[in-house]
C-alpha positions in Angstrom: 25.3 -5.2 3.5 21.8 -5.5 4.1 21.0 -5.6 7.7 17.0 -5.9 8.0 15.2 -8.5 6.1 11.4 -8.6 5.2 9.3 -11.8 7.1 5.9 -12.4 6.2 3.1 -14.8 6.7 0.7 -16.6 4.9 -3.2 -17.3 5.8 -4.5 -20.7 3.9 -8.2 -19.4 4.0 -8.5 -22.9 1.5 -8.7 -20.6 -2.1 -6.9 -21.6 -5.0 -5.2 -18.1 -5.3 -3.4 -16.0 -2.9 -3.2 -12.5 -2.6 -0.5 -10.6 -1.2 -1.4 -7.3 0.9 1.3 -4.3 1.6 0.3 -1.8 3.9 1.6 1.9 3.2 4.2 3.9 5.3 3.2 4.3 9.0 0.5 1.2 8.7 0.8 -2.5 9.2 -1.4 -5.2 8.5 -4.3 -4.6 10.3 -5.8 -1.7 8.2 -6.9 -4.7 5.9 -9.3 -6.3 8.6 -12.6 -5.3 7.0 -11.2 -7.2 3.3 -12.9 -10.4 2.8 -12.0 -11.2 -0.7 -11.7 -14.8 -1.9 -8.1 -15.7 -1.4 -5.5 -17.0 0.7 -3.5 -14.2 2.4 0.0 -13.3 2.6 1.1 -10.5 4.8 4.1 -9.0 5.5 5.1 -9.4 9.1 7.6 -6.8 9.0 8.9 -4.7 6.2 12.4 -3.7 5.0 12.4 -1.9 2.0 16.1 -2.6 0.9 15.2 -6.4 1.4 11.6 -6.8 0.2 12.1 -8.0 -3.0 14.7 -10.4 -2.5 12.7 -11.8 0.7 8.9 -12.0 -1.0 11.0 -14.5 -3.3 12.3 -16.7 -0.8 8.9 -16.3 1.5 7.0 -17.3 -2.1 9.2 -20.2 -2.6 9.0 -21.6 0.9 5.5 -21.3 1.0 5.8 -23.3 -2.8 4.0 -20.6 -4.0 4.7 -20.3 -8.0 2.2 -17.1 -8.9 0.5 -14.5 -6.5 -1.4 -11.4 -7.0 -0.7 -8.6 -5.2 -2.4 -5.5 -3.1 -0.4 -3.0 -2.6 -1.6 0.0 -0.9 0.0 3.7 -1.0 3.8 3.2 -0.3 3.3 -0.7 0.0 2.4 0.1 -4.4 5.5 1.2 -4.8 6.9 -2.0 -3.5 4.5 -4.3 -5.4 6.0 -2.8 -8.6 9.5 -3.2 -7.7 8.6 -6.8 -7.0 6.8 -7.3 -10.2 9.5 -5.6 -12.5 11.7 -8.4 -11.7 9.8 -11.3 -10.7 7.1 -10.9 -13.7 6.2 -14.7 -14.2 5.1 -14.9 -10.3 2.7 -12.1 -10.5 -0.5 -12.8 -11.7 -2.4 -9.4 -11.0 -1.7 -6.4 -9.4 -4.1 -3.9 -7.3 -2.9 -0.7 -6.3 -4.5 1.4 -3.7 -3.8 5.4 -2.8 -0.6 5.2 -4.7 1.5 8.2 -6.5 3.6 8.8 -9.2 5.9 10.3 -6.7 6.7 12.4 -3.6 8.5 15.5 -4.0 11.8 15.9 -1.6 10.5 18.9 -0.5 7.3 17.6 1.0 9.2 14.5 2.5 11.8 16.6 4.0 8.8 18.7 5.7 7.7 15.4 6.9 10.6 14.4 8.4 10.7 17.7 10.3 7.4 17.1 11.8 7.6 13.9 12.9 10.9 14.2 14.8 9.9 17.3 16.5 6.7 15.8 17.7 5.4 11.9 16.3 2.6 11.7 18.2 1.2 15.0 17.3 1.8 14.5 13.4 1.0 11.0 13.3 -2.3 12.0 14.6 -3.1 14.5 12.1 -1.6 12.3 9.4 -4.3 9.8 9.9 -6.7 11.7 10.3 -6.0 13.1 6.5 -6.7 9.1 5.3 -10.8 9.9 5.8 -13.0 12.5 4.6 -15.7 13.5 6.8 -18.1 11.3 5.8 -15.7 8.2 5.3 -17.6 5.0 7.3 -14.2 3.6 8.5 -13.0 7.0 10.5 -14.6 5.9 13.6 -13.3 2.3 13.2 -9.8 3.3 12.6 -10.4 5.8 16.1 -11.7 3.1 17.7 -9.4 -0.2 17.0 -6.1 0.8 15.5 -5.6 5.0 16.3 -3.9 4.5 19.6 -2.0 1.5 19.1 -0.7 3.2 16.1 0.6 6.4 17.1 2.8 4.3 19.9 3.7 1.7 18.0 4.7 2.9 15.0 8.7 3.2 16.1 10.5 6.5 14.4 13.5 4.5 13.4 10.8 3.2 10.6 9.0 6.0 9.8 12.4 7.4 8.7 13.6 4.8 6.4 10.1 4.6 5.0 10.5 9.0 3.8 13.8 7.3 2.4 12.7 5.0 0.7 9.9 7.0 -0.9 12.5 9.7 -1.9 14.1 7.0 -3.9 11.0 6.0 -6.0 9.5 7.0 -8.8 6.5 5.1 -10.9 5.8 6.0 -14.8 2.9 5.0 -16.9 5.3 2.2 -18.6 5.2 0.1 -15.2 1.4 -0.1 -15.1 1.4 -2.2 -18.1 4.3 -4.6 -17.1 1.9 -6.6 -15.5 -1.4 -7.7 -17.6 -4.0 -7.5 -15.2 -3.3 -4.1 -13.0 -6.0 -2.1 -11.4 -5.5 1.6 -9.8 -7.9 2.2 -7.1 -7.9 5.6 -6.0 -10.5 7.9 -3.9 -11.6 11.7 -5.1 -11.4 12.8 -1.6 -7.8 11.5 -0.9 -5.7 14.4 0.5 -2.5 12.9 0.5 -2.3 11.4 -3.0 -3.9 14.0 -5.2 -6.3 12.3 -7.5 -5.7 14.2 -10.7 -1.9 13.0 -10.5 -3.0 9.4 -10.4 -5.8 9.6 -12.8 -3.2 11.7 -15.3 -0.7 8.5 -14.6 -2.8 5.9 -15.1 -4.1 7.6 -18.3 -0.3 7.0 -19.8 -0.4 3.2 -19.7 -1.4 0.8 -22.6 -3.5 -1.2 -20.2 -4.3 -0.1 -16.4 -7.4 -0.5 -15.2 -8.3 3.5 -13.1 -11.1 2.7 -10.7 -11.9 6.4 -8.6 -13.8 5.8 -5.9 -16.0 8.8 -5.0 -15.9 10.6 -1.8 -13.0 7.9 -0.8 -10.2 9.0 1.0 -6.6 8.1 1.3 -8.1 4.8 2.8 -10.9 3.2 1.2 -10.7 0.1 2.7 -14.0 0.6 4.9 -15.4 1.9 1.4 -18.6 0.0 0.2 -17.7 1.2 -3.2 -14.3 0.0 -2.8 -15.4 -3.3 -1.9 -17.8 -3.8 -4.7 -15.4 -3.3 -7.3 -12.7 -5.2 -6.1 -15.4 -7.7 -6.0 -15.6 -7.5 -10.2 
């Protein structure tokens, strides 16, 4: 039985379309404060993987909410395409940020090591892997959100997050489930490698690959970024 359940919340920002934005494993909603993109928002208030699916339809039908596009950023793409596999009618576009085709067990497992000897100390070297040097949201992220994250983020969740990407997979044939689906992905990103993604992307019949030079595993601070998830 499934214990946790996904909650989310929607923002009526008075657009005719509403986009749905997943934040990745060890993030939450507020990594998407610099997006000002012209629709209503719907965020996830609190993620369970085993229940996101299921929940985003009740949450898209109590909102009376028929079609939605989506965001989905590093693990939160993962979820966006498990959603749109079964829901396909309700998605109207997808956009998927830092993702991968997959994480090995290997380098989960090493993860999970890390992070229960010492959270803090990983969590703060993890994030510091999203930027490049020269990325302009680094000293936002130090700033605002660092701190807060590496206390809040509980371990409990950061577990079930390495198991649920152990248990996922994504292949060129799901990037073309939806019709409108767009792979943003940095050249600088050192946790998704970008030739693995551009290699991926390259295997559908009608993803959209949009590298973003000198990005890193977060553009979202990214003026390139911005402008093309403008067009």
């Amino acid at each position: 039985m499934i214990s946790c359940q996904s909650e989310f919340n929607l923002v009526d920002k008075g657009y005719s379309r509403t986009l749905l934005l997943i934040p990745g494993w060890a993030a939450d909603p507020r990594i998407f404060a610099a997006l000002e993109l012209k629709y209503n928002y719907l965020f996830p208030q609190q993620i369970c993987a085993k229940s996101f699916t299921q929940s985003l339809s009740d949450a898209l039908e109590k909102n009376k909410l028929k079609k939605i596009s989506i965001l989905g950023y590093s693990l939160g793409g993962f979820l966006a395409l498990e959603f749109a596999k079964k829901h396909l009618d309700e998605v109207d576009e997808l956009f998927l940020v830092s993702i991968r085709k997959s994480y090995s067990l290997q380098e989960l497992q090493g993860v999970r090591e890390r992070i229960i000897k010492n959270k803090a100390a990983f969590l703060n070297r993890f994030y510091g892997d999203w930027f490049n040097e020269e990325d302009e949201g680094q000293s936002w992220f130090r700033k605002n959100l660092l701190k807060e994250y590496i206390s809040e983020m509980r371990l409990k969740d950061l577990l079930e997050g390495l198991d649920y990407l152990a248990s996922v997979c994504v292949e060129p044939g799901d990037l073309s489930l939806v019709k409108s689906v767009a792979v943003f992905h940095g050249t600088k990103d050192k946790i998704a490698p970008f030739k693995e993604v551009e290699t991926l992307v390259a295997g559908s019949l009608s993803a959209r690959f949009v590298p973003l030079e000198q990005a890193g595993h977060m553009p979202f601070f990214n003026r390139e970024f911005h402008e093309k998830i403008a067009d």
